[in-house]
C-alpha positions as a Python dict, from the first residue, in 0.01 Angstrom:
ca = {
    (1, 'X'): (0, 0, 0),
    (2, 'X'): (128, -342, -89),
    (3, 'X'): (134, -585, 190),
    (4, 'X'): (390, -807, 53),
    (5, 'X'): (601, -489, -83),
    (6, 'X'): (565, -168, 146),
    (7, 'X'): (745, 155, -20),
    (8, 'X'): (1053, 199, 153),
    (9, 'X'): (1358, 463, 181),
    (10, 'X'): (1654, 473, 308),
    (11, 'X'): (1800, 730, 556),
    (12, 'X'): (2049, 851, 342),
    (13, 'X'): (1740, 878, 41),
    (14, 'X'): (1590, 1111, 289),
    (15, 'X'): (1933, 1292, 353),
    (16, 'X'): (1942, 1382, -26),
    (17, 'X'): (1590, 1407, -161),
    (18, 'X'): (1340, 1432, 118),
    (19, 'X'): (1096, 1657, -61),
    (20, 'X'): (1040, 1395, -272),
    (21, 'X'): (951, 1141, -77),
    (22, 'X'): (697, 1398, 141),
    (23, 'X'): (513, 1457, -237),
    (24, 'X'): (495, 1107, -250),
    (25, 'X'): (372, 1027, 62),
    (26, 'X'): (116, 1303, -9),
    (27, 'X'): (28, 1188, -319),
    (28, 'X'): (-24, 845, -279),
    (29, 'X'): (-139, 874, 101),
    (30, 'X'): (63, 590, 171),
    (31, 'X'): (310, 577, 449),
    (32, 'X'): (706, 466, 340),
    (33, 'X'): (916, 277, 608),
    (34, 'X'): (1266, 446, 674),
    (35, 'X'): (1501, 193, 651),
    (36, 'X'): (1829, 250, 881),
    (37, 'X'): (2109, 13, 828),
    (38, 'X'): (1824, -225, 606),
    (39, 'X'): (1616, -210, 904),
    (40, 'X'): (1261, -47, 920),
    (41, 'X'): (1357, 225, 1231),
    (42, 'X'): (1044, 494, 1145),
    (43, 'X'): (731, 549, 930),
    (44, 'X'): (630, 852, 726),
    (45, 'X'): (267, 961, 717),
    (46, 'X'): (43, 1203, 577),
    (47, 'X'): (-109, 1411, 865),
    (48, 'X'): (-478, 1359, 735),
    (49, 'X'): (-402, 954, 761),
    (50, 'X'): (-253, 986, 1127),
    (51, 'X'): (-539, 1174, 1259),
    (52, 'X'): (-764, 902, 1066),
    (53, 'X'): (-559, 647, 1271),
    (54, 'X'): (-583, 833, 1617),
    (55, 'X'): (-964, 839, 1531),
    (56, 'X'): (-1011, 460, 1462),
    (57, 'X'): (-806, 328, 1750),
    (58, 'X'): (-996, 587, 1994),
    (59, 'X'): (-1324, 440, 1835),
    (60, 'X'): (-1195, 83, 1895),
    (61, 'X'): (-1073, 204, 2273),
    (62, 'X'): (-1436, 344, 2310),
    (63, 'X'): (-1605, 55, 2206),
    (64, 'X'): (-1410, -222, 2358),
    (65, 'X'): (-1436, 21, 2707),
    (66, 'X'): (-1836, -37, 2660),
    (67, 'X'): (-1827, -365, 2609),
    (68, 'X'): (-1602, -447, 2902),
    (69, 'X'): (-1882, -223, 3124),
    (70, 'X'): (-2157, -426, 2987),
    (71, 'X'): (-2002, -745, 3055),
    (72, 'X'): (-1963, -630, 3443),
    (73, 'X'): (-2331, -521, 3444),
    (74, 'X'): (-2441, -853, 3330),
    (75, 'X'): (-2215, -1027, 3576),
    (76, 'X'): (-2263, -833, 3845),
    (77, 'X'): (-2679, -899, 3722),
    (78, 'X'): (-2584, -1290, 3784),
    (79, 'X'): (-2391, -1248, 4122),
    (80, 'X'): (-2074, -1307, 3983),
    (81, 'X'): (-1952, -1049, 4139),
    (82, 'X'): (-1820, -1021, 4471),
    (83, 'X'): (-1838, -636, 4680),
    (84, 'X'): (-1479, -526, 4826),
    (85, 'X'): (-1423, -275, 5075),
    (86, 'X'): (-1097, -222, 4998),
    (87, 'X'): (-802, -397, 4783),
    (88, 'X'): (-727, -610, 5044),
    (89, 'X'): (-1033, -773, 5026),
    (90, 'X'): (-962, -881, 4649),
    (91, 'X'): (-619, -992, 4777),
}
């Protein structure tokens, strides 16, 4: 896809000739923006590219999870950290 010039539709284009713009989106594996009153209002994606989305942001979640528990190890390692009995304690 073209940063500066995404493929775009309108919502009546997908009224009239939607099977056309699913081949494309197929074809190309590109996603188009829906444009509704010349404003983007949804995206259209091949399935395979969605799933290859969920899997990179759950990789990302994963990894920045880690590295949030290592940081609290290593703090906790230095006695930055303080022990709370309950929520009040942090309050």
């Amino acid at each position: 896809m073209n940063a500066l010039m995404p493929n775009t539709v309108s919502v009546s284009d997908i009224q009239k000739n939607y099977r056309k713009v699913f081949d494309r989106v197929k074809k190309t594996k590109e996603p188009v923006i829906v444009l509704s009153n010349n404003k983007p209002d949804v995206v259209i994606i091949g399935y395979n590219e969605l799933e290859t989305l969920r899997k990179v942001a759950y990789e990302v979640e994963v990894k920045d999870t880690l590295r949030a528990v290592e940081e609290g190890r290593k703090e906790f390692k230095t006695g930055k950290t303080i022990k709370a009995n309950s929520l009040a304690d942090l309050i």
